[in-house]
KOLMI-905485 format. One record per residue (C-alpha): residue number from 1; residue in three letters; x, y, z. Coordinates in Angstrom, 3 decimals, decimal comma. Layout:
N
{NUM; Ala; {X; Y; Z}}
...
//
This chain:
308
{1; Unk; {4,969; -1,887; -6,058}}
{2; Unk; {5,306; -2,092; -2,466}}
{3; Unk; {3,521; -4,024; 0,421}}
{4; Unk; {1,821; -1,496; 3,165}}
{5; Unk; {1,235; -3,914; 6,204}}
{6; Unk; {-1,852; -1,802; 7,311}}
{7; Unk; {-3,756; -3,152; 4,724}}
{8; Unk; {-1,544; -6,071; 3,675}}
{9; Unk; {-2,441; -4,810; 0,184}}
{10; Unk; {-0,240; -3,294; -2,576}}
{11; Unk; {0,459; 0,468; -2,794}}
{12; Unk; {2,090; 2,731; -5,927}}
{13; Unk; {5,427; 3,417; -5,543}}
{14; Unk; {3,840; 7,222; -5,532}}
{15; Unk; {1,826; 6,254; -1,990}}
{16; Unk; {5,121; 4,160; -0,703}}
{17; Unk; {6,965; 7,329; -0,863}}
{18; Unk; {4,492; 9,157; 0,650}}
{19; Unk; {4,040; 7,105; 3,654}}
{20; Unk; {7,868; 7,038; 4,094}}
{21; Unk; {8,504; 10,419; 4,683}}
{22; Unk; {8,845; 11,532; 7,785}}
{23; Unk; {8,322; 15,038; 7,467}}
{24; Unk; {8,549; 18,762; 6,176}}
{25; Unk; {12,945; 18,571; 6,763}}
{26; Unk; {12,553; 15,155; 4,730}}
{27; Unk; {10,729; 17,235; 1,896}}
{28; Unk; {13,209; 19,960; 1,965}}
{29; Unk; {15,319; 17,363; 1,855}}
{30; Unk; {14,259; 15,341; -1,571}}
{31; Unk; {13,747; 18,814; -2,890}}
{32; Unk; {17,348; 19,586; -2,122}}
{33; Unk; {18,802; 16,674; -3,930}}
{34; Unk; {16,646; 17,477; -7,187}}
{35; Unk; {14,230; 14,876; -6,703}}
{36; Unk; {10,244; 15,609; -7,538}}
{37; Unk; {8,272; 15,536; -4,289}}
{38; Unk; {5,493; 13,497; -3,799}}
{39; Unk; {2,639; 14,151; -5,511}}
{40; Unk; {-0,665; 14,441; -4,524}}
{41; Unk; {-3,130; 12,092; -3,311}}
{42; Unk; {-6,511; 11,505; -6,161}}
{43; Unk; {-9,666; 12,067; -4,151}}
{44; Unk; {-12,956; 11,384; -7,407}}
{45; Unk; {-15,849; 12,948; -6,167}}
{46; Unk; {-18,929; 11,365; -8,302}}
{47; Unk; {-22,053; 13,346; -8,471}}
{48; Unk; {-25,700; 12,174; -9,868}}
{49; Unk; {-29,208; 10,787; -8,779}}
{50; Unk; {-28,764; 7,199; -10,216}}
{51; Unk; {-26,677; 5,157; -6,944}}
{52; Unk; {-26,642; 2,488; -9,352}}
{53; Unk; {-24,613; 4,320; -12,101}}
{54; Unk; {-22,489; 6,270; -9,504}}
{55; Unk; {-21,122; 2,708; -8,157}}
{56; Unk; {-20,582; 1,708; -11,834}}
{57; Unk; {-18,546; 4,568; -12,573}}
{58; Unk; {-16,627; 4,484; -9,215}}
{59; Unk; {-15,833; 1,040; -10,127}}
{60; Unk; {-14,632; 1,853; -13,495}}
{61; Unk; {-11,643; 4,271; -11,629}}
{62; Unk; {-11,180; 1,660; -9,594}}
{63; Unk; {-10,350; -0,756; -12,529}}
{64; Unk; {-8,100; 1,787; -13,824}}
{65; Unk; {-6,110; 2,440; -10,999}}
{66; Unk; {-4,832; -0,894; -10,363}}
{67; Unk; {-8,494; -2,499; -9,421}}
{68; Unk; {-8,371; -4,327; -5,886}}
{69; Unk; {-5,051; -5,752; -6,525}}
{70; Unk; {-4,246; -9,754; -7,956}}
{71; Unk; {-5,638; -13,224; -7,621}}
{72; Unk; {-8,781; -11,675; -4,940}}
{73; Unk; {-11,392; -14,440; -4,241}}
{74; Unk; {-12,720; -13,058; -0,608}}
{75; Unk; {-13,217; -9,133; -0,594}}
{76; Unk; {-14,720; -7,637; 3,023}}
{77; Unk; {-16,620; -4,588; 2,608}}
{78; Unk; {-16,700; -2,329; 5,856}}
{79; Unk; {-20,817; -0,628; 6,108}}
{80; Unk; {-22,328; 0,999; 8,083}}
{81; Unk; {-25,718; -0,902; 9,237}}
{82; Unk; {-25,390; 0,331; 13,254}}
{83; Unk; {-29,017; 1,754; 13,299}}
{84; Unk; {-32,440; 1,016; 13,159}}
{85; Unk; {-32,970; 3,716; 10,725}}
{86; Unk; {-34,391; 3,654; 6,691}}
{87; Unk; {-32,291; 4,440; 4,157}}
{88; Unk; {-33,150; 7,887; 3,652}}
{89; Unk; {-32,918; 8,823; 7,233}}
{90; Unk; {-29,010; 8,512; 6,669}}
{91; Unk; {-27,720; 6,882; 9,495}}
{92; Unk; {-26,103; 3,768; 7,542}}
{93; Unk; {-24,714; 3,120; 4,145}}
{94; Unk; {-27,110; 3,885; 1,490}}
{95; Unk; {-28,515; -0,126; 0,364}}
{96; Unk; {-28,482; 0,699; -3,208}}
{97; Unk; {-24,622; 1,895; -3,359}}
{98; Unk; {-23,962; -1,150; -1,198}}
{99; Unk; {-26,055; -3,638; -4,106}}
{100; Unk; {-23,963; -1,995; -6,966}}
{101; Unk; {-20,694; -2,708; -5,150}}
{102; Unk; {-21,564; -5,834; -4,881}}
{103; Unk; {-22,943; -7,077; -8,194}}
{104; Unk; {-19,694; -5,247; -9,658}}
{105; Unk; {-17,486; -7,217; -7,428}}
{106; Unk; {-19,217; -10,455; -8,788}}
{107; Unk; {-18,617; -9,681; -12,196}}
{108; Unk; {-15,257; -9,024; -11,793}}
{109; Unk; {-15,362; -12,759; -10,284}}
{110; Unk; {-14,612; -12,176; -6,540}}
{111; Unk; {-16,132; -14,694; -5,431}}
{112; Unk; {-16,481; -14,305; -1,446}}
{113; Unk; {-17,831; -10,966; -0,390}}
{114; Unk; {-17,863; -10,583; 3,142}}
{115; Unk; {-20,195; -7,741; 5,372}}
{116; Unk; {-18,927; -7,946; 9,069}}
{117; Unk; {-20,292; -5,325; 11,465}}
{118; Unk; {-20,257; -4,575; 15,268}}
{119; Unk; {-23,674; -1,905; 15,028}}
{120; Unk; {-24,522; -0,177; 18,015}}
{121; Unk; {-28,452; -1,085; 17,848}}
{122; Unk; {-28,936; -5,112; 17,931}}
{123; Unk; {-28,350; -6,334; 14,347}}
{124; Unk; {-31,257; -8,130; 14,445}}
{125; Unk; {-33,251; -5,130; 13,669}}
{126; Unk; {-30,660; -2,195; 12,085}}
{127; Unk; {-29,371; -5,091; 9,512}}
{128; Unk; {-32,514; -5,542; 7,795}}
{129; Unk; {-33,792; -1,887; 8,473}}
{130; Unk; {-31,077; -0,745; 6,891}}
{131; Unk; {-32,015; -2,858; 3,661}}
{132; Unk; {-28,540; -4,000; 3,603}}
{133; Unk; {-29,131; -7,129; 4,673}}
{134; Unk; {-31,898; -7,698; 1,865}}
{135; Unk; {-29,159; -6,970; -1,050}}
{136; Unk; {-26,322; -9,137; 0,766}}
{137; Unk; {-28,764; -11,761; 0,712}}
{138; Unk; {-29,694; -11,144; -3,076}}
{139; Unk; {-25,925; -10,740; -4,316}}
{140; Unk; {-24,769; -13,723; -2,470}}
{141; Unk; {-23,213; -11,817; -0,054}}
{142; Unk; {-22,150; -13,009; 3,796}}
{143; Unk; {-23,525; -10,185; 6,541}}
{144; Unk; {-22,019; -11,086; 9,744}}
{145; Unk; {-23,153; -9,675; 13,241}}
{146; Unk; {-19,703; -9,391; 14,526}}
{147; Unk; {-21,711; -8,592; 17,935}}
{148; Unk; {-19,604; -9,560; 21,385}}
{149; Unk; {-18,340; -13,228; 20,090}}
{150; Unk; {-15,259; -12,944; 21,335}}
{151; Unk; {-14,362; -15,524; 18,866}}
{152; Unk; {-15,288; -13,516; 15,337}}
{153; Unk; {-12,317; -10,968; 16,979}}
{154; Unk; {-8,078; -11,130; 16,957}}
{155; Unk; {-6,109; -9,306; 19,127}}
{156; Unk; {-3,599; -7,145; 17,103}}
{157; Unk; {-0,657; -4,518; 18,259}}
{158; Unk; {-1,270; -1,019; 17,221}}
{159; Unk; {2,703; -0,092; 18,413}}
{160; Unk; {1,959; 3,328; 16,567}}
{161; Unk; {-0,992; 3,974; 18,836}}
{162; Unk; {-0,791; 6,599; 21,586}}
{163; Unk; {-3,664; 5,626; 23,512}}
{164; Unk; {-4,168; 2,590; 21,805}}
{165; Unk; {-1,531; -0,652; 21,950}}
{166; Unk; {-3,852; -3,676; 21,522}}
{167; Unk; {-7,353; -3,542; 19,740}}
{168; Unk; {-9,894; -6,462; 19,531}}
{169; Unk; {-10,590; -6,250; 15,361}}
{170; Unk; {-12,904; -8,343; 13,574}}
{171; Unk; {-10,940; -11,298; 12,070}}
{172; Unk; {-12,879; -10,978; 8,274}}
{173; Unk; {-11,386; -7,528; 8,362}}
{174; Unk; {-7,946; -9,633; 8,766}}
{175; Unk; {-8,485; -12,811; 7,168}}
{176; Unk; {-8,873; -11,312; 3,384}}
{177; Unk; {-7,495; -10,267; 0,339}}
{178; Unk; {-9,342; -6,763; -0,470}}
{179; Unk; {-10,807; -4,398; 2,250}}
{180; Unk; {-12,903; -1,952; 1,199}}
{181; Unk; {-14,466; 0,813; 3,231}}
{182; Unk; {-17,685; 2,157; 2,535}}
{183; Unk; {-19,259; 4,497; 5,462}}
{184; Unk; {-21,562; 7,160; 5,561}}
{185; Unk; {-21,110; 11,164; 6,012}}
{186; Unk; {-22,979; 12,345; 8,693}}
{187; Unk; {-22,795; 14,836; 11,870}}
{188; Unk; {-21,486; 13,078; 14,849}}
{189; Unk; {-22,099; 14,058; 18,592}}
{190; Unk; {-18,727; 12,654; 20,123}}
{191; Unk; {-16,562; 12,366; 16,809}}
{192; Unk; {-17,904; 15,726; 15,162}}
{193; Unk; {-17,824; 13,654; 11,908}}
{194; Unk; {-18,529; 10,266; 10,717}}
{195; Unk; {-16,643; 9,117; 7,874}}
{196; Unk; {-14,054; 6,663; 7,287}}
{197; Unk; {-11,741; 6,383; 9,877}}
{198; Unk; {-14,296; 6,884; 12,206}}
{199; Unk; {-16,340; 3,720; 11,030}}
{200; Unk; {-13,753; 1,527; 12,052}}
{201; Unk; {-15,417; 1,581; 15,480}}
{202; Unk; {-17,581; -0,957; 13,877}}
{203; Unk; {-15,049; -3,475; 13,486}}
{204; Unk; {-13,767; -3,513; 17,008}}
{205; Unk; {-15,472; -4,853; 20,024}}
{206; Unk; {-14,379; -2,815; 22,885}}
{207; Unk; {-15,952; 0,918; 21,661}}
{208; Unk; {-16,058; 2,262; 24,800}}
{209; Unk; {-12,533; 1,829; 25,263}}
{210; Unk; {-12,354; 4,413; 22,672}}
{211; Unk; {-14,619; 6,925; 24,167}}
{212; Unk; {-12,773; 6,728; 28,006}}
{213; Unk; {-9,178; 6,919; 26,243}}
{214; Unk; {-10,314; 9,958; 23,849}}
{215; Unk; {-12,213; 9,102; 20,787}}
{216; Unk; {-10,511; 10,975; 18,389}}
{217; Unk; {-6,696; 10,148; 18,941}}
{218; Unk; {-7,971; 6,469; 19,333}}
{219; Unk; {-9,368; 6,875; 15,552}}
{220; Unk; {-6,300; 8,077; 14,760}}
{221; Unk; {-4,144; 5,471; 16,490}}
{222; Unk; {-6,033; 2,670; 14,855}}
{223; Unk; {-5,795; 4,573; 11,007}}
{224; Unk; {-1,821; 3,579; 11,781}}
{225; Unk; {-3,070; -0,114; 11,483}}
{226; Unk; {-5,731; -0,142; 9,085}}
{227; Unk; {-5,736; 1,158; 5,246}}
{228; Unk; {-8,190; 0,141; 2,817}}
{229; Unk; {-7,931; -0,487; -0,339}}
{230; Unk; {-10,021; 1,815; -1,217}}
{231; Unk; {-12,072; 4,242; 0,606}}
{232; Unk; {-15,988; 4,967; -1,037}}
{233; Unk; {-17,649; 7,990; 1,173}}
{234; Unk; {-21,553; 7,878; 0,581}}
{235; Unk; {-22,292; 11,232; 0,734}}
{236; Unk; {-26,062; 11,005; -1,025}}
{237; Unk; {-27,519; 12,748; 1,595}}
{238; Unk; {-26,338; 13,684; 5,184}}
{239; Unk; {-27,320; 14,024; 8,462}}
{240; Unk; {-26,368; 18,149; 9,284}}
{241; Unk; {-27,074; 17,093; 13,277}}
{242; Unk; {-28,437; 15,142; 15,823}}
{243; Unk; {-26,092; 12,082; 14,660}}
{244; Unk; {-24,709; 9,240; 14,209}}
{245; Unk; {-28,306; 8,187; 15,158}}
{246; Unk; {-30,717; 10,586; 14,154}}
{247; Unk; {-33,072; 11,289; 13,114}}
{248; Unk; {-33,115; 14,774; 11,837}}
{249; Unk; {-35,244; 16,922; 9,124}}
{250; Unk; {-31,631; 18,706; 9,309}}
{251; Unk; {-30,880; 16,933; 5,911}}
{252; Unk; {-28,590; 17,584; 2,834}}
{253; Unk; {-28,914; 15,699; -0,162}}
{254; Unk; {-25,473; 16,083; -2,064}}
{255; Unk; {-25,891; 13,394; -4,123}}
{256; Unk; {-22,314; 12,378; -4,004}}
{257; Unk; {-19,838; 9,352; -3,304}}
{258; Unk; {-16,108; 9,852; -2,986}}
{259; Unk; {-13,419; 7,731; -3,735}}
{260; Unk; {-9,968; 7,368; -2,543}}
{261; Unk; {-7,020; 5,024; -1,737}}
{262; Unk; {-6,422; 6,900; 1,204}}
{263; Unk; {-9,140; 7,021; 4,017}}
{264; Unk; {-7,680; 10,164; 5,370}}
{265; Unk; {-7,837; 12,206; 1,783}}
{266; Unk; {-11,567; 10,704; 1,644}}
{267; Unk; {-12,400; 12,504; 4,745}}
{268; Unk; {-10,424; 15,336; 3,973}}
{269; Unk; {-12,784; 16,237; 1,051}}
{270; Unk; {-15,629; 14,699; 2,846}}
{271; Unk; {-15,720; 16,984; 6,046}}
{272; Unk; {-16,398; 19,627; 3,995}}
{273; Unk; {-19,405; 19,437; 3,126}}
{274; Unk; {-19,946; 20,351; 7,037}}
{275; Unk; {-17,246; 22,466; 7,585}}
{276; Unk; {-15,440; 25,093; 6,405}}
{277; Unk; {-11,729; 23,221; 6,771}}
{278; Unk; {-10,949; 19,671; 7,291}}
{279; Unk; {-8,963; 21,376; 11,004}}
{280; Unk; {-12,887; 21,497; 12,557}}
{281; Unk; {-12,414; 17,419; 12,891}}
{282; Unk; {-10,038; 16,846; 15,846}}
{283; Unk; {-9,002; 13,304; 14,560}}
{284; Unk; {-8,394; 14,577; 10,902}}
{285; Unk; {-5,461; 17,201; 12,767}}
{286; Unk; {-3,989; 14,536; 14,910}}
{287; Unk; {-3,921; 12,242; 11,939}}
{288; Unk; {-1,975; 15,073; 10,174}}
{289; Unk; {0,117; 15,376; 13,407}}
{290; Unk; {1,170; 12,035; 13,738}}
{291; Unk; {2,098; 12,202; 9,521}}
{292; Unk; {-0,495; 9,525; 8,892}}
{293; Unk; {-0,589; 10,539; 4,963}}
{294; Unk; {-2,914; 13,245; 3,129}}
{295; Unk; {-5,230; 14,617; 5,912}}
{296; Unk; {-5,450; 18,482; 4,250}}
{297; Unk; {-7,009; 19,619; 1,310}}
{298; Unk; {-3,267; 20,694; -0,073}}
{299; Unk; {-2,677; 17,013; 0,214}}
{300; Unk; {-4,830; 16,377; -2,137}}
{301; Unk; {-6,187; 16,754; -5,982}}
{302; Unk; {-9,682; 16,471; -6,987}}
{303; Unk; {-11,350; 15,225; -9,936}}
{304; Unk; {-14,957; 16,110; -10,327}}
{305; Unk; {-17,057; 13,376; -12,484}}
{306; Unk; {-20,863; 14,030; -13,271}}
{307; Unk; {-22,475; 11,456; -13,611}}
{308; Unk; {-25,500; 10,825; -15,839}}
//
């Protein structure tokens, strides 16, 4: 195994290699001496009506690929509770995906589960609108309003950033042994797509340093910092426009939740659902660009699981 600093987490030797090479002349060259390429990046796409199970079995893959890594007592789980919006209006993580997460974390004896969030709308009314509050609350669970406390924030170097060299990040997002990222799909206005490297704008405090230095290389400059453990898409039903707000009777109802080590495969599968090609999201073709890992759907291999 080996460390990746982004996430200060443990990666396969299979991901290691992947992030190491530093393009198509470094392929040709592996190929040249004999040696396998890298393989492909897993992206499980779950589908069913019962949240509840769909967590349970996107746990299960979890478990047996290596789980969220040794000895974790604090795990921080990345929503998205930015909106004063219901659950079903889609504009924030889905409550019940969020309570099965949770309770599967406890049994698994993490101890410390951690909700930080910068939402756009004043927490004090999208937290418990969102219902995620309520299940934090019920699970034991520690919601924080990251808000503009200076304090709950660390400065940190992004010196892979184009536009971005210095980021104000949410310290729980730091300070922890598992990070887990669990966003919603839906349309964007700005970003053309919410997913998951684009809901790391709720762990920073300066967003609108994003928008004047150009949102979508600034998501990409800050996936060079950050990697999840895992990555777990809600896509149970998604905005189709008028987001990341809404509302909009422009809704989808895939019934799905994807799953990935890599936050950039996740989205790769993810956008389309909207789109035709992952290459309609400007940030998903700079992240391929700048060789950030599996951003294309030949990066990737997916495994389809129904769930009952």
């Amino acid at each position: 195994m080996a460390c990746d600093h982004r996430g200060n987490r443990k990666v396969s030797r299979r991901r290691f290699i992947g992030m190491s090479i530093a393009g198509g002349a470094s392929l040709l060259f592996i190929d040249r001496l004999g040696l396998a390429a890298p393989e492909k990046t897993d992206v499980w796409v779950f589908h069913g009506k019962d949240k509840t199970n769909l967590i349970k079995a996107c746990l299960k893959v979890i478990n047996d690929n290596g789980g969220f890594g040794a000895d974790v007592k604090k795990l921080t789980l990345k929503v998205n509770a930015a909106w004063v919006r219901t659950p079903e209006q889609g504009a924030n993580t889905h409550p019940e995906l969020v309570s099965a997460f949770l309770e599967g974390c406890k049994r698994l004896g993490i101890k410390d589960l951690v909700l930080p969030e910068h939402p756009c709308a004043p927490a004090k009314f999208s937290f418990p609108k969102s219902g995620i509050l309520k299940v934090a609350k019920e699970k034991g669970a520690r919601m924080i309003n990251l808000g503009s406390k200076r304090e709950l924030y660390k400065e940190v170097a992004i010196p892979k950033g184009k536009q971005l060299d210095k980021v104000m990040v949410g310290r729980e997002f730091l300070e922890t042994d598992a990070l887990v990222n669990m966003p919603v799909a839906k349309h964007h206005g700005g970003a053309t797509l919410t997913m998951a490297m684009k809901n790391w704008l709720g762990a920073v405090l300066d967003r609108g340093a994003w928008h004047r230095k150009g949102l979508h290389q600034c998501i990409a400059d800050f996936s060079t910092f950050i990697e999840p453990a895992w990555t777990i898409i809600d896509a149970t039903r998604i905005m189709l426009d008028r987001g990341p707000q809404g509302p909009t009777k422009n809704m989808k109802h895939p019934d799905l939740i994807i799953l990935s080590s890599s936050q950039g495969a996740a989205d790769a599968y993810t956008s389309t659902l909207f789109h035709d090609s992952p290459e309609k999201v400007r940030y998903l073709r700079i992240a391929r660009e700048m060789e950030l890992g599996p951003t294309a759907l030949t990066d990737i291999t997916v495994h389809r699981i129904e769930v009952g």
